[in-house]
N, C-alpha and C positions, 0 to 999 in steps of 0.2 A: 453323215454325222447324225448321231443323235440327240433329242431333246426332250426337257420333260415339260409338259403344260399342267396346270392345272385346271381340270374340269369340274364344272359346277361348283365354283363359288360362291353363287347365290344363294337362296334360299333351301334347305334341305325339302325335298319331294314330302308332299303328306302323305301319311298312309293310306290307303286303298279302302272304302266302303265297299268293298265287294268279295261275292264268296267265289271259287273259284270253283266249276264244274269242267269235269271234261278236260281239264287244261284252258278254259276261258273262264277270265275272270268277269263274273256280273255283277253289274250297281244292284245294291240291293233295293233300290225302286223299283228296279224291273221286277224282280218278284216278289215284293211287297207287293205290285200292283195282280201278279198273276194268282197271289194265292187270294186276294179281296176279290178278283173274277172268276174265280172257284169259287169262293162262299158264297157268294151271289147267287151264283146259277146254281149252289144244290138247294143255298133257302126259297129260291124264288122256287123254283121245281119242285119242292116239296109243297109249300103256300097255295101255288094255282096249279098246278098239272099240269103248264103248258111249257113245253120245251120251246118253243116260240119264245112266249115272255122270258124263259128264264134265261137263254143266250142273247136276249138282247140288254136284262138289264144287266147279265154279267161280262158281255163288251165296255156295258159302257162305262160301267162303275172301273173295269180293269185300264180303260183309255180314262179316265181322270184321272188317277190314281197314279199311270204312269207318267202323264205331261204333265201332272204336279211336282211329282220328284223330280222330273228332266230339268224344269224351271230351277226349282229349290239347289239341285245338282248345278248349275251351270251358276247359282246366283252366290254359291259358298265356292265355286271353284277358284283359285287364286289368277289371278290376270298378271299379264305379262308386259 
């Protein structure tokens, strides 16, 4: 026999912040934070000359950037 259910009643899904590369879709935090760890490291590269300084402050400014969104992402995602 067959039956019909209805699925997802509840709340309809939110749309997707994310752009889709490749066939995977990425939060756009994640490269929001990749492209501010690119600017980083080509300002700071250019300012001091030191590729030293410049990859480190362009890790770090790119790990802020990202656990900021991760938070912000997790803190607007709807709970179940």
């Amino acid at each position: 026999m067959t039956t019909v259910e209805r699925a997802g009643v509840g709340n309809p899904p939110r749309p997707s912040t994310g752009i889709d590369i490749a066939g995977t879709v990425w939060p756009l935090f994640k490269l929001e934070a990749l492209a501010v760890g690119f600017l980083v490291l080509a300002i700071a590269l250019l300012l001091t000359g030191s590729a030293q300084t410049a990859v480190l402050g362009g890790a770090a400014a790119a790990t802020l950037v990202w656990v900021g969104g991760q938070l912000r992402h997790r803190r607007e995602a709807p709970r179940a």
